[in-house]
Every structure is written in C-alpha cells, then in structure tokens.
VOKE-36185 format. One record per residue (C-alpha): residue in three letters; residue number from 1; x, y, z. Coordinates in steps of 0.2 Angstrom, whole numbers, plus 5000, padded with zeros to 4 digits. Example, Ala and Ser with C-alpha at 12.3 -4.5 7.8 and 13.67 -1.06 7.14 Angstrom:
+-----+-----+------+------+------+
: res :   n :    u :    v :    w :
+-----+-----+------+------+------+
: ALA :   1 : 5062 : 4978 : 5039 :
: SER :   2 : 5068 : 4995 : 5036 :
+-----+-----+------+------+------+
//
This chain:
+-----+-----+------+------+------+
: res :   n :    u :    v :    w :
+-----+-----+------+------+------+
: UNK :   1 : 5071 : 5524 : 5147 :
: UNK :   2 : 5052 : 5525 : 5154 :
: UNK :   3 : 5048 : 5510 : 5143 :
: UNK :   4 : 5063 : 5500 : 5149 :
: UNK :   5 : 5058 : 5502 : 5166 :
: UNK :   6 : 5041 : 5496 : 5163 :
: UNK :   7 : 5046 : 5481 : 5154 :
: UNK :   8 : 5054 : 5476 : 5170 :
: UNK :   9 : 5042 : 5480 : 5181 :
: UNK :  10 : 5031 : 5470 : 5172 :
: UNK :  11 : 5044 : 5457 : 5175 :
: UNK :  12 : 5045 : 5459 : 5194 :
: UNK :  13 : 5025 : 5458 : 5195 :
: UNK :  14 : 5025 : 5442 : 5184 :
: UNK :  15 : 5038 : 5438 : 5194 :
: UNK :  16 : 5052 : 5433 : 5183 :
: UNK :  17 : 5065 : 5438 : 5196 :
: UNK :  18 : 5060 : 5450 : 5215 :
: UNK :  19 : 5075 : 5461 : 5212 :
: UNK :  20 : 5085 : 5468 : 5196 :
: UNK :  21 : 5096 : 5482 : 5193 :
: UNK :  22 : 5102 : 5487 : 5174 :
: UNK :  23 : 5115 : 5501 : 5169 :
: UNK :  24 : 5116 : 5509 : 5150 :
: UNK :  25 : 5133 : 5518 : 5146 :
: UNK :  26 : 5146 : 5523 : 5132 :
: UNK :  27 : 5164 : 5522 : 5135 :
: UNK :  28 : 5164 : 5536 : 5144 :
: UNK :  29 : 5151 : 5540 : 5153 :
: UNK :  30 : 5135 : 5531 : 5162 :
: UNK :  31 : 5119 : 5536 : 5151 :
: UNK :  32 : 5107 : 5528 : 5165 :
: UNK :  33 : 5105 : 5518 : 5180 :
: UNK :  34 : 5090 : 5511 : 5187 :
: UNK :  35 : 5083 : 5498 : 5204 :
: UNK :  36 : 5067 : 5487 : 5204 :
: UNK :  37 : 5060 : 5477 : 5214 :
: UNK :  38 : 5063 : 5470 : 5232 :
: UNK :  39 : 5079 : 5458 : 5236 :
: UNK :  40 : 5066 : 5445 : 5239 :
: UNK :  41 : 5048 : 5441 : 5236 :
: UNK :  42 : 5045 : 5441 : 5256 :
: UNK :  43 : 5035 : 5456 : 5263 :
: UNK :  44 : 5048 : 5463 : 5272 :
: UNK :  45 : 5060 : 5461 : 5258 :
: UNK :  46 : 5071 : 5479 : 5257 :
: UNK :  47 : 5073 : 5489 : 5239 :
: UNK :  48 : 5084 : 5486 : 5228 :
: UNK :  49 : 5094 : 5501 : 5228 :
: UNK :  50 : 5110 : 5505 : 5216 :
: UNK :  51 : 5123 : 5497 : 5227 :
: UNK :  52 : 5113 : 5480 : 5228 :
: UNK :  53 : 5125 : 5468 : 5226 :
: UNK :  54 : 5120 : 5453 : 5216 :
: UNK :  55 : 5130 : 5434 : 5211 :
: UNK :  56 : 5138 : 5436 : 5195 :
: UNK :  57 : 5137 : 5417 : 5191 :
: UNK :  58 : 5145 : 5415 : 5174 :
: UNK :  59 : 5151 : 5433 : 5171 :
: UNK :  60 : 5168 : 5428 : 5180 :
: UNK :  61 : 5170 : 5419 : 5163 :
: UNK :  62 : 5173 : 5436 : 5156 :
: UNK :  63 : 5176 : 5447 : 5169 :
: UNK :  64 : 5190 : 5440 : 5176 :
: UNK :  65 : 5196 : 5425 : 5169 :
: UNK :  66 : 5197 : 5429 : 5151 :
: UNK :  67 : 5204 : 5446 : 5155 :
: UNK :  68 : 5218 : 5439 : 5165 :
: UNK :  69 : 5220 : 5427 : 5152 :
: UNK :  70 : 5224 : 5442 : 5142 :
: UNK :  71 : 5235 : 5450 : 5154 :
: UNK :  72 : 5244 : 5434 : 5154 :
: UNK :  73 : 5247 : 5432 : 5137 :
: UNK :  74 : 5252 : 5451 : 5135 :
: UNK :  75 : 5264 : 5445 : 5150 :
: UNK :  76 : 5272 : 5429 : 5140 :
: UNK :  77 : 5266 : 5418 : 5154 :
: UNK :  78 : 5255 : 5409 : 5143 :
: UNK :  79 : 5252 : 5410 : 5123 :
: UNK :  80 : 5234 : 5406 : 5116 :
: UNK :  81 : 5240 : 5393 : 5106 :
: UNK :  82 : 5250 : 5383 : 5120 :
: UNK :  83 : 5244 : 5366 : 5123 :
: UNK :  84 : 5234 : 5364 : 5139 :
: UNK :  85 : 5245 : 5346 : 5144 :
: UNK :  86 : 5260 : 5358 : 5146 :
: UNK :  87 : 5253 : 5365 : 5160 :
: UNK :  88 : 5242 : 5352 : 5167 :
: UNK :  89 : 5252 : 5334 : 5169 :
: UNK :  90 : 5235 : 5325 : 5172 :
: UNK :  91 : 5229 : 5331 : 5153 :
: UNK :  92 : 5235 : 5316 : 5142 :
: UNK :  93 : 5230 : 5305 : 5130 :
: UNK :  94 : 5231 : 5306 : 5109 :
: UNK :  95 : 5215 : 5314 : 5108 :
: UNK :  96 : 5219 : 5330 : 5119 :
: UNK :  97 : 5235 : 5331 : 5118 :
: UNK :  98 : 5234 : 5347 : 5103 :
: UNK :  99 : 5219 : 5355 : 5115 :
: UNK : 100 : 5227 : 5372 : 5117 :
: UNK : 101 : 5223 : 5387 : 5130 :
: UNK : 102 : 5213 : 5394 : 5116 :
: UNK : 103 : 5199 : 5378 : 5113 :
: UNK : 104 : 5198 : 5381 : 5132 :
: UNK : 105 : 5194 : 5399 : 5130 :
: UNK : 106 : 5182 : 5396 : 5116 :
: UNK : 107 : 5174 : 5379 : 5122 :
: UNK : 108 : 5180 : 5369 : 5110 :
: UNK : 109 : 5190 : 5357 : 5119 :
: UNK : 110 : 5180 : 5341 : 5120 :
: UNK : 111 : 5174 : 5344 : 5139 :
: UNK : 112 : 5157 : 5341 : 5142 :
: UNK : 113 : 5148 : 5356 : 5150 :
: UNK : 114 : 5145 : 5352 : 5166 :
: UNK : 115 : 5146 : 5341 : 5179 :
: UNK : 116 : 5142 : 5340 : 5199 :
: UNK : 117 : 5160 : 5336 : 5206 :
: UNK : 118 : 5154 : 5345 : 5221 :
: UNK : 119 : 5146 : 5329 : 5227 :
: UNK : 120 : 5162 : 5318 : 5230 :
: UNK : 121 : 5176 : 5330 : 5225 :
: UNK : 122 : 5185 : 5342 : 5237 :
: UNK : 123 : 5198 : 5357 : 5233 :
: UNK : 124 : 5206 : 5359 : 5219 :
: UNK : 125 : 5217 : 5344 : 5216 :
: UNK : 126 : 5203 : 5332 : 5215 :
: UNK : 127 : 5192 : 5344 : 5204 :
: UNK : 128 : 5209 : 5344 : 5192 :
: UNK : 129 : 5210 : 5327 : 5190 :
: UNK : 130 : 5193 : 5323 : 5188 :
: UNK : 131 : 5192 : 5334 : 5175 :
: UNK : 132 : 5210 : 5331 : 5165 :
: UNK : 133 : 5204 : 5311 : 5166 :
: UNK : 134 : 5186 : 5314 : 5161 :
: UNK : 135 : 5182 : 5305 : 5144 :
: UNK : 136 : 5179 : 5319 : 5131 :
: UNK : 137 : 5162 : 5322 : 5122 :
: UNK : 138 : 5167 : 5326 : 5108 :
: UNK : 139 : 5182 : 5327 : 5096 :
: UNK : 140 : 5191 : 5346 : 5100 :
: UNK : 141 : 5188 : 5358 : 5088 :
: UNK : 142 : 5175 : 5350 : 5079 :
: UNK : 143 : 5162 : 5359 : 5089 :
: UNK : 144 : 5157 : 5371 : 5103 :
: UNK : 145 : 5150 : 5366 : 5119 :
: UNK : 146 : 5148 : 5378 : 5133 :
: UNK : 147 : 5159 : 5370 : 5146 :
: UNK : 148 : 5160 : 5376 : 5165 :
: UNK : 149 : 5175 : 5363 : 5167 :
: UNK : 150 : 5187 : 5373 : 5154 :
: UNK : 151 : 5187 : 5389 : 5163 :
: UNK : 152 : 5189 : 5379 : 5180 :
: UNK : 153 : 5205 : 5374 : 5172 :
: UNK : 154 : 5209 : 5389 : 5165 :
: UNK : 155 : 5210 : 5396 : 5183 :
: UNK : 156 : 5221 : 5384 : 5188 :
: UNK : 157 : 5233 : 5387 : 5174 :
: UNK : 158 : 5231 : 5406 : 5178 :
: UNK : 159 : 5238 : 5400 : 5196 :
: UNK : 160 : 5250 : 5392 : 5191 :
: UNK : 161 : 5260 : 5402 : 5180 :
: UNK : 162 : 5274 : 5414 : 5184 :
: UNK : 163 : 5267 : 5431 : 5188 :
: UNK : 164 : 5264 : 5443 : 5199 :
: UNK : 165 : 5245 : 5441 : 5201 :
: UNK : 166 : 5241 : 5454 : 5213 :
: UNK : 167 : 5246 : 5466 : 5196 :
: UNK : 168 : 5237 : 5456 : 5182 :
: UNK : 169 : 5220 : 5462 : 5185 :
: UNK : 170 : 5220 : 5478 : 5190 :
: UNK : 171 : 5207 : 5489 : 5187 :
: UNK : 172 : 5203 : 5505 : 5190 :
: UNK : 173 : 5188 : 5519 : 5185 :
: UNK : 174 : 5201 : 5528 : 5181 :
: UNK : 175 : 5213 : 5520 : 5171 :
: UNK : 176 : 5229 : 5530 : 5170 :
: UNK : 177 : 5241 : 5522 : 5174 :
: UNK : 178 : 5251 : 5510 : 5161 :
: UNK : 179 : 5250 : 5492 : 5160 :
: UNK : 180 : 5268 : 5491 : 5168 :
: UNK : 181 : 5263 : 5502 : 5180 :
: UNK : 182 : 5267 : 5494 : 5199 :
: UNK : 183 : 5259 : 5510 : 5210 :
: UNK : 184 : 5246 : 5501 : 5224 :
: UNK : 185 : 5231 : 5508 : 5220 :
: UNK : 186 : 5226 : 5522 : 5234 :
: UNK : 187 : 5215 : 5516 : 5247 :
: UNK : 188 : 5203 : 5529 : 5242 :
: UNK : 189 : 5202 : 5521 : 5226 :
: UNK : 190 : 5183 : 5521 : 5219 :
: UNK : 191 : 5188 : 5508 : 5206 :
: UNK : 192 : 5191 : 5489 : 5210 :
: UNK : 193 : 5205 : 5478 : 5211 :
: UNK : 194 : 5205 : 5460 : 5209 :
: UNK : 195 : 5222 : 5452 : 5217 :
: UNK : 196 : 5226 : 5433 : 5215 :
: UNK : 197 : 5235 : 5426 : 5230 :
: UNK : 198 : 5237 : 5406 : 5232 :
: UNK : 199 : 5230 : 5397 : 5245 :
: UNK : 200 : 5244 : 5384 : 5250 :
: UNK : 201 : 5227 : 5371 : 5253 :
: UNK : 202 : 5214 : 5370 : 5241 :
: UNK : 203 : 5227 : 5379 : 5227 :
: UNK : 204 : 5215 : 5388 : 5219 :
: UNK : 205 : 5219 : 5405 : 5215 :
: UNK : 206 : 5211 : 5421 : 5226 :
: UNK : 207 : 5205 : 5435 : 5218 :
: UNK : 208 : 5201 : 5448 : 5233 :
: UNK : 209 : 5198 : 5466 : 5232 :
: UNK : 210 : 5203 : 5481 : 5241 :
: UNK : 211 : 5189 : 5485 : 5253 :
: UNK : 212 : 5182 : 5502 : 5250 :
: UNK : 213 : 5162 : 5504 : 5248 :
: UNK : 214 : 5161 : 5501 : 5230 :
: UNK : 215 : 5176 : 5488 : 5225 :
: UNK : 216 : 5167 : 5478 : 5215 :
: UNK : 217 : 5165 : 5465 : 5207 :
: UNK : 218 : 5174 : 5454 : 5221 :
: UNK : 219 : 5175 : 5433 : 5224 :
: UNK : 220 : 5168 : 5431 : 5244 :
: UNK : 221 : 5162 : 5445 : 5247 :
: UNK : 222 : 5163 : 5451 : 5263 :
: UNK : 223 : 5149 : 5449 : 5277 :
: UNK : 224 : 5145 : 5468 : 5279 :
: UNK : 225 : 5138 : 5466 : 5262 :
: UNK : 226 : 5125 : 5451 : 5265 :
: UNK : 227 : 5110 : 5463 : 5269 :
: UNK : 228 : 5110 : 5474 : 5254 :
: UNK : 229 : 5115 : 5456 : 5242 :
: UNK : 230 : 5099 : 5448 : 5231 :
: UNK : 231 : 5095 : 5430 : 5237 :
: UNK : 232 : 5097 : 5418 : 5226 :
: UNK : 233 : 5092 : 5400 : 5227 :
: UNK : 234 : 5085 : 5390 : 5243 :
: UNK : 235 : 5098 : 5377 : 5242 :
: UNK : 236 : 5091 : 5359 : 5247 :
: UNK : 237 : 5110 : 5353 : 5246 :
: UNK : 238 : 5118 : 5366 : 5259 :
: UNK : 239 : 5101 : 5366 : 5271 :
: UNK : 240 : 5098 : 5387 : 5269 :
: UNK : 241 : 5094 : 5404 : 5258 :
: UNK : 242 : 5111 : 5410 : 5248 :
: UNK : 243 : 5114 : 5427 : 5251 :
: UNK : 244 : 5133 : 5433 : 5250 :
: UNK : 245 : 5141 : 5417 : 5246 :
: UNK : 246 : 5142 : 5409 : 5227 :
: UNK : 247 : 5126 : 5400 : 5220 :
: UNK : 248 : 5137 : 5388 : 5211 :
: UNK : 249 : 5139 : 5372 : 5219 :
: UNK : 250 : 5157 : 5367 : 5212 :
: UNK : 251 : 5165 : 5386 : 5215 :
: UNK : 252 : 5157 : 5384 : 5235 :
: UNK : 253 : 5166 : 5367 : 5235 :
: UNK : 254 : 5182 : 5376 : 5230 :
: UNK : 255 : 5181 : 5392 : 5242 :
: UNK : 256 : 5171 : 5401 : 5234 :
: UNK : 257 : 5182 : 5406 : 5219 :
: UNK : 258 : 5185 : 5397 : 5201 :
: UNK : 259 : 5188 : 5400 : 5184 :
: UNK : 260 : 5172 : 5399 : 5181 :
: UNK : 261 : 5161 : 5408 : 5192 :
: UNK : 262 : 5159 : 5415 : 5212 :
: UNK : 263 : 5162 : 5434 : 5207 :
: UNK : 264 : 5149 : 5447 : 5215 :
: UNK : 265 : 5146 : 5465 : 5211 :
: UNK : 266 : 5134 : 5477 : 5208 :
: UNK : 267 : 5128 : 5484 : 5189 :
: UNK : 268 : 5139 : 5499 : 5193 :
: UNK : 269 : 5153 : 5488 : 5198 :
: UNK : 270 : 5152 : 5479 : 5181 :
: UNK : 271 : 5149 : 5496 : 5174 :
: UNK : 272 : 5166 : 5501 : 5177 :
: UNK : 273 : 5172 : 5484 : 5168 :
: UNK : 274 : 5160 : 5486 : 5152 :
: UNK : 275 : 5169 : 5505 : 5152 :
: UNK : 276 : 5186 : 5499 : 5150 :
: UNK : 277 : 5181 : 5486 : 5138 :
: UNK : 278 : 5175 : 5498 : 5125 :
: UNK : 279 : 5189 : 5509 : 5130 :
: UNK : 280 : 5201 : 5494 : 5125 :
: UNK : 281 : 5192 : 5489 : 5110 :
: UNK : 282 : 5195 : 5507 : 5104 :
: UNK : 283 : 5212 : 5506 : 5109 :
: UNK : 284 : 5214 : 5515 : 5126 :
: UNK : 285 : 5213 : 5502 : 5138 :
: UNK : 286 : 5225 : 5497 : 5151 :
: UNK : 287 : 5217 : 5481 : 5152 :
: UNK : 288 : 5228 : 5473 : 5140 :
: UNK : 289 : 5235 : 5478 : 5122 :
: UNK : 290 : 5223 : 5481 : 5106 :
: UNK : 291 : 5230 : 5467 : 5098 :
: UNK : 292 : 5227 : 5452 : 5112 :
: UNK : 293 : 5211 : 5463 : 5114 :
: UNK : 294 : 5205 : 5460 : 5098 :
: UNK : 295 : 5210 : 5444 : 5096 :
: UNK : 296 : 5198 : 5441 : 5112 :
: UNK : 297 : 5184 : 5445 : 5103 :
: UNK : 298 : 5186 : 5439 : 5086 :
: UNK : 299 : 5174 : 5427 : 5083 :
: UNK : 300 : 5179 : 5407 : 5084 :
: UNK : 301 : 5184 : 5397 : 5068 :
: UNK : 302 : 5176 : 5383 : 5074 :
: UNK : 303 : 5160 : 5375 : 5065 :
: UNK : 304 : 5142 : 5381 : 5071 :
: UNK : 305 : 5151 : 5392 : 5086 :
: UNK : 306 : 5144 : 5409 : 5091 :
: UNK : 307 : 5158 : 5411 : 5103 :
: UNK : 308 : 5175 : 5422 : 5104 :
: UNK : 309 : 5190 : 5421 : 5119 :
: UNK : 310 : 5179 : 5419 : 5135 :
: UNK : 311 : 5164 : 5429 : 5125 :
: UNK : 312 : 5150 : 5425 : 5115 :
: UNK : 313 : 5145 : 5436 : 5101 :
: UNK : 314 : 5131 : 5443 : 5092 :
: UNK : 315 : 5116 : 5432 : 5085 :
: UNK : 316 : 5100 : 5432 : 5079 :
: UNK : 317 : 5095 : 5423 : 5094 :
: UNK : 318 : 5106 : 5430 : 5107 :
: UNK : 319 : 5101 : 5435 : 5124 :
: UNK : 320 : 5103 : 5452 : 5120 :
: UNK : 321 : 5090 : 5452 : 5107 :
: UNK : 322 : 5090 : 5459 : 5089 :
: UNK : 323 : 5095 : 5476 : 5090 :
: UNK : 324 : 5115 : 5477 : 5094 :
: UNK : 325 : 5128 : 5476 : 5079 :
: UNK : 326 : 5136 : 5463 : 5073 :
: UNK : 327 : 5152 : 5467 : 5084 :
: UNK : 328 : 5141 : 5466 : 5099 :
: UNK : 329 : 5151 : 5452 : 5115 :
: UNK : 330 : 5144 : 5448 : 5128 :
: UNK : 331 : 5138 : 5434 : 5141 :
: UNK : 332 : 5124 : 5428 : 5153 :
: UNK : 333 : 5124 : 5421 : 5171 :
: UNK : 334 : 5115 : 5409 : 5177 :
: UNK : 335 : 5108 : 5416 : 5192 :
: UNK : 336 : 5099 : 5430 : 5180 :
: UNK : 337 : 5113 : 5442 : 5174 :
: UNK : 338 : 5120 : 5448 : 5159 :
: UNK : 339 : 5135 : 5461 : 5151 :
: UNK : 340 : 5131 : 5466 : 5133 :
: UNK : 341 : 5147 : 5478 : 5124 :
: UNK : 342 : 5144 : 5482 : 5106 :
: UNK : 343 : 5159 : 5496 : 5102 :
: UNK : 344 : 5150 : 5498 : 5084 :
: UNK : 345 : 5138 : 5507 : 5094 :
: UNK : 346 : 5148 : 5514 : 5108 :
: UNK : 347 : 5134 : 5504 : 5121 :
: UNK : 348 : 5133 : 5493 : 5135 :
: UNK : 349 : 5120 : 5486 : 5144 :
: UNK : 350 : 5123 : 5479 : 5162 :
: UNK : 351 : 5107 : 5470 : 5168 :
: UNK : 352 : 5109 : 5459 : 5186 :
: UNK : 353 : 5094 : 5450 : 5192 :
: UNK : 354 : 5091 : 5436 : 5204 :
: UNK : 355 : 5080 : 5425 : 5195 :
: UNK : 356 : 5082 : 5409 : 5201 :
: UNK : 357 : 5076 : 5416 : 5219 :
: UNK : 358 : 5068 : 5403 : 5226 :
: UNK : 359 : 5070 : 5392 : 5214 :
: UNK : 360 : 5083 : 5389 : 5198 :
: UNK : 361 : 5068 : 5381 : 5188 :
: UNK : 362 : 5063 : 5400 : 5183 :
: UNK : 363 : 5067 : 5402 : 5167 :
: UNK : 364 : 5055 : 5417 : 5163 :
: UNK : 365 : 5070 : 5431 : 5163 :
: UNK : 366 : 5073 : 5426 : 5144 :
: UNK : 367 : 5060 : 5434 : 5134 :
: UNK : 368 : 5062 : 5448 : 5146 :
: UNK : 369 : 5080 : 5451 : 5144 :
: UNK : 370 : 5081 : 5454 : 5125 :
: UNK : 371 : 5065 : 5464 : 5125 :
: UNK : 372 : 5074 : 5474 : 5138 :
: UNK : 373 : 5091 : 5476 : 5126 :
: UNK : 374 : 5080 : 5478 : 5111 :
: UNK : 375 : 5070 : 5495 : 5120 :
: UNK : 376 : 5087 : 5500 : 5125 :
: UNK : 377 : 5095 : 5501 : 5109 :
: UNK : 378 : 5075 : 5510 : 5102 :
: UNK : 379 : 5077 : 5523 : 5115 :
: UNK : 380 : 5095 : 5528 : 5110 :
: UNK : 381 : 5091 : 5527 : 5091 :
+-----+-----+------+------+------+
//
C-alpha cells in the first residue's frame, strides 16, 4: 500500500486535511492500517497514531441509526413500510400522510436537506415540531434529497418505540453470541456497545458505550479522549476549536446525539463495524437477519436515486471512485470521513480525516478520497 500512503501524504502537504487514518480489510481480517499527519496543522500538533479518534459526522447515518433501524424491524417495533404519522402526531397533512419509515431511510420523504434549527430551537421537542410542520420540498417519492432532518426523526422514532434499547445495538468484535442473546457484554470486551437510554429532558435517545480503551464508535465521547481526538472546525458560533464534542451544530443543540450525526471513533473502531457488515451481508452477522440486511442495501426504486436503507451505493461518480463493484455501500461524513463495503469483493475501506480543520470551506479531500479507494482496490487486484 506504499502508493496509497503517498497519495495521502501528498494530501496532508497540500493540506487537504493535517490528520487522516484509513483501514483496508475483508470480512475477516484487517489487510492494513495506516496514521498520517499531525491532529492539527499547529507546530506542536501530536501524530496521528491508530487510536486517534476522529468525529464521525454523517456516518451515524449508517453506523448506528440505520442498523438499529434494522434491529428494530427484526424486533417488530417498527415495519419499513409503516407510515411515519403513526409514530409522530405532529407529521400531518394530505401530502405526507403515505411518507413511510422507509422514504425516511432513503431520503425520499419530501424534507428539505438541511436546516439551522440550532439557532432558535432547543431539545428535542422543538426540533420535532419544526421539522413535522416544515413545508415539504418536494412531493415524496418522486425524488431523492439527502436530508439530515429524516434521520433526526428517525432517531426519535427509534426512542420512542418499545424496546429494550440497551440490547438493539450491540456489537461485538466478536460476534458470537445470537441476536436473542441478553449476556452483558464482559467489561473486558475489546469490541463496542452502543446502549440507548432516554433522557427524561431533551428526549433524545442516548447511545453510550461501555468504557474500555477501544469502545468505539461512541456519541460524547469522554474527556480523557480529547487529546488523542482530530480538531475539527474553529466554530465562530460556539467562541472555540472542537475537539471531542460533535461538529454538527443541530446534534450539539440536542446533547450531542441524533439520528443523524455526533458519533466518534477511530478507523479501527469503524473497522470492526465494516467487519460485521460483510459478515452480515454474507449471512453470519448478528447484527440483524439476512433478509432485513439485504433489503438495507438494495438499491431504492425511487427516480434518479443512488441510495439504499440509510446507505448510498455504488456510482460512476461516487466518493469511492471507480474501482469497487456494483454492490459496493457506503457513506461520507462531513467533517472528512468515509466507510466503503463492497461484499462482491470481500473489501472495505475506512478513511477518517479532519478536513474541515480550520475551516469547513475545504473542500480538497474529494479528488483525494476516490484516488485513494481507486489505488486500494489496484493494489489488492
């Protein structure tokens, strides 16, 4: 993977993003890892190392949301095809009222993609209501648009329905216990757990993990792990540097956990994830059934979309580049991360980076991400 490393070095000097870890692996085994860079550009910044934690962003989407989606439909708590206004009273009106949990999944229910509700919205009954009474864009199903506010409301339904949450998303690195399994994880556990608990005053549902030195991803992470956590973005709005607490300004405004992003981890962390995912995808997983699994990834019906259950599949023009297989999911983050899984090719790619340190108006990670999955998949040709 020399060349693979260069290209990102080459990056780092160009200064694309100061800090970047990547992980290459098959379903069952890590093929590589590698640490560039410095956390920050300033001269004192420490190396990134492999246990540099970075902020998610958007890979809560995928990591957690849509997989307890699927543990929640394996559960009967929710069905894919069940209307969203019989969960959420606020969501009315003739044209939503067919807008089912799976047009949320594939962003196709009419919501805009994205709105500052941070500014004059607190917790998360104000953020609901805004976003049930918002005007929609366009008609549902007609089209795609990537829509942070769907997955903040599919976190809420995720709270709200009847299940013992602490047990949907369990995950291990190794996964061998059944799904109906209800043994505590040991607190030696080198895997992760994610457990939902409510919070009886913002209502948004808690996803907190068992503290051992690797239990990752996580949603707040804990303050022992600020110094070895990229920077993100010198936020004009909250006065200071983010490090350790969620780039995203409408998961801050709502503790620091949503639907839609606030998850931190490091590339091995996601690793572990990307493992069960191909393990699932060729039937072993005990993150959910085959089945709901593949019904995750099956590409959306719905004109002009690239997009499945949560994830976004393989184009010509995807982040990813050109090399993966038709089969290939994945997603992007905004703060400079992405997860790639192709199980055609028994491969995924892990590739954290902090590119909107100082600044979110950086935009030079994207040529630089797919040459990076492109080398990938030369080298292992």
């Amino acid at each position: 993977m020399d060349e693979v490393a260069r290209l990102i070095e080459r990056a780092i000097a160009g200064r694309a993003f100061p800090a970047a870890t990547i992980e290459v692996g098959r379903r069952d085994t890590v093929l590589w890892r590698g640490a560039f860079g410095t956390l920050s550009y300033a001269p004192e910044a420490p190396p990134v190392t492999n246990a540099t934690v970075f902020d998610l962003a958007s890979l809560t989407k995928v990591i957690a949301t849509a997989t307890m989606c699927m543990r929640a439909v394996d559960a009967g708590a929710i069905a894919l095809d069940a209307r969203v206004a019989d969960f959420l009273p606020d969501w009315r009106g003739a044209d939503r009222e067919a807008v089912t949990i799976a047009d949320l999944l594939e962003h196709a229910s009419g919501l805009t993609a994205y709105l500052p509700f941070f500014r004059d919205h607190r917790r998360r009954a104000e953020f609901e209501r805004a976003i049930c009474t918002l005007p929609l864009e366009y008609v549902p199903r007609t089209q795609s648009i990537y829509s942070d506010l769907g997955f903040m409301l599919l976190g809420f339904i995720l709270e709200d329905v009847d299940l013992r949450l602490d047990l949907i998303f369990r995950l291990k690195a190794e996964a061998t216990k059944p799904l109906a399994d209800t043994t505590p994880a040991p607190e030696n556990s080198r895997g992760f757990r994610l457990q939902a608990e409510a919070d009886s005053e913002s209502r948004g549902f808690r996803l907190q993990a068992e503290a051992t030195a690797f239990d990752d991803p996580i949603f707040n992470p804990p303050r022992e792990w600020r110094d070895r956590t990229a920077p993100t973005e010198l936020d004009l709005w909250r006065g200071r540097l983010l490090q350790g607490e969620v780039h995203d300004e409408n998961a801050w405004t709502l503790g620091g956990i949503a639907g839609h992003a606030g998850m931190f981890g490091t590339a091995r962390g996601v690793g572990v994830f990307a493992r069960m995912m191909l393990d699932g995808l060729a039937g072993g997983s005990r993150l959910a059934r085959a089945a709901t699994m593949a019904r995750f990834v099956e590409k959306s019906s719905v004109p002009g979309s690239s997009r499945a259950l949560g994830w976004d599949t393989m184009l010509p023009t995807s982040s990813c580049g050109t090399q993966l297989s038709s089969r290939a999911i994945g997603h992007t983050g905004f703060t400079g991360t992405s997860l790639w899984i192709d199980p055609a090719r028994d491969l995924y790619v892990v590739f954290l980076t902090n590119r909107v340190h100082p600044s979110r108006d950086n935009n030079a990670i994207q040529p630089v991400r797919r040459a990076v999955h492109d080398e990938v998949v030369r080298r292992l040709a």
